[in-house]
C-alpha positions in Angstrom: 0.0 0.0 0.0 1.5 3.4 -1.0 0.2 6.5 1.5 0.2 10.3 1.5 2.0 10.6 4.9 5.1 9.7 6.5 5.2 6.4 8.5 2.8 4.4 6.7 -0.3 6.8 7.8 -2.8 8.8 6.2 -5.0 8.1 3.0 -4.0 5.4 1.0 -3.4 6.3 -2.4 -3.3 3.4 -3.9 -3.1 -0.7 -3.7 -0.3 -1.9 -6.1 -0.6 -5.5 -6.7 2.7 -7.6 -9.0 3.7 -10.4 -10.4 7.7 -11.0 -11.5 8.4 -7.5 -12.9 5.8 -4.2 -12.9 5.9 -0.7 -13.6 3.3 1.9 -12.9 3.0 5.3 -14.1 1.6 7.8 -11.6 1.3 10.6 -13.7 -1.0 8.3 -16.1 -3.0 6.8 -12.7 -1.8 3.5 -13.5 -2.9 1.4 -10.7 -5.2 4.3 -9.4 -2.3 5.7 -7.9 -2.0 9.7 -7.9 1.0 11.7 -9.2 3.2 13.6 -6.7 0.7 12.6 -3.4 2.9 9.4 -2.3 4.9 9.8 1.1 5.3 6.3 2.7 4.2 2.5 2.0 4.1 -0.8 3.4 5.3 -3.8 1.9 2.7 -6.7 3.0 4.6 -10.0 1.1 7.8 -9.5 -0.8 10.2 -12.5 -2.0 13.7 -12.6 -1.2 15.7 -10.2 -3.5 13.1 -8.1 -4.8 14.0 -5.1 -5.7 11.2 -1.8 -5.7 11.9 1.6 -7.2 10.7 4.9 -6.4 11.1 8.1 -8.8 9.9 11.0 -9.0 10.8 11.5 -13.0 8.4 10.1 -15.2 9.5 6.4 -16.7 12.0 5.9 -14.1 14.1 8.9 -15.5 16.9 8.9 -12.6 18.0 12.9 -13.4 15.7 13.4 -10.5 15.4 11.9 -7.2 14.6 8.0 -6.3 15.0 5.4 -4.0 15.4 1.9 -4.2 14.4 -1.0 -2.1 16.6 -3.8 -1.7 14.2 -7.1 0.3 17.1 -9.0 1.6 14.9 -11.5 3.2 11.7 -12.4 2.0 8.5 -10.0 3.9 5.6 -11.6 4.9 4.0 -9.3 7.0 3.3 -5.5 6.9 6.8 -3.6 6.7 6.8 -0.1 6.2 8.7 2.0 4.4 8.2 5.6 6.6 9.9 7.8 3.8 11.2 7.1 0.6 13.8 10.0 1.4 16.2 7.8 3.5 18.9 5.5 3.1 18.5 2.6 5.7 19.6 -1.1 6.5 17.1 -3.4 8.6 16.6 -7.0 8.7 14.7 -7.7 5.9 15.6 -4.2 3.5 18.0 -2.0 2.4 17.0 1.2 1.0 18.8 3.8 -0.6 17.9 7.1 -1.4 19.6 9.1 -4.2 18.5 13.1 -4.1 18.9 14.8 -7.8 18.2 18.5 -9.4 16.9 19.5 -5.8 13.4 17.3 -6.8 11.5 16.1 -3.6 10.9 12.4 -3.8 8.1 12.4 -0.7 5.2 13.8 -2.4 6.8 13.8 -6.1 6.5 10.2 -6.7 5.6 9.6 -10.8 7.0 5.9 -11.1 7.4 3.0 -9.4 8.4 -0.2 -10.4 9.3 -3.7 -8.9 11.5 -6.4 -10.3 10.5 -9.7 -7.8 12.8 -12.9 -8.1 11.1 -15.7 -7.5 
C-alpha cells in the first residue's frame, strides 16, 4: 500500500498489486495511484531479492530523485517504508535514497516499479 503521509499513515493512495516485474506510471493513474501525493508505503509480502523503485521522474528517468528497495529476506508481514527519502539497512531491506536536481521524492513520486525474483 503506498500513502500520503510519512510512516505508513494517512489516506491510502493506492493498492499496487505484482507479479515478476511491474511498472506503474503515476502521472498516467496506473494502478489508481496519484502523481506527486505518495509519502510512505508498506510492503505486505515480498520474495527474497526483490527489488522496488521509487522516482519522482516520469518512466524511471533517474536525473531526478529516487529510491530503491533492496528485500534482503523475504516480507511476509506488513513492513513499512516511513519515507522514501532515507537511506537505511534493517533485517529484511536495504533502502537507498539518491536526491537529484533539488526534486523532492516524498510527495513527487511519478514511477514505481518492482522487479521480484522468484
Amino acid at each position: 500500500m503506498v500513502y500520503n503521509a510519512a510512516g505508513g499513515s494517512g489516506t491510502i493512495v493506492c493498492t499496487l498489486f505484482y507479479g515478476l516485474d511491474y511498472t506503474w506510471n503515476f502521472k498516467l493513474g496506473e494502478g489508481g495511484c496519484q502523481n506527486d501525493v505518495a509519502r510512505s508505503m508498506s510492503i505486505q509480502a515480498a520474495t527474497q531479492y526483490t527489488v522496488i523503485q521509487i522516482f519522482d521522474g516520469l518512466y524511471g528517468d533517474m536525473n531526478y530523485s529516487w529510491a530503491t528497495v533492496k528485500v534482503k529476506q523475504a516480507i511476509t508481514g506488513a513492513t513499512v517504508i516511513s519515507s522514501f527519502e532515507t537511506t537505511t539497512s534493517q533485517t529484511a531491506y536495504d533502502q537507498l535514497y539518491y536526491s537529484r536536481s533539488g526534486s523532492a521524492l516524498n510527495g513527487g513520486v511519478s514511477f514505481f516499479k518492482v522487479n521480484a525474483f522468484t
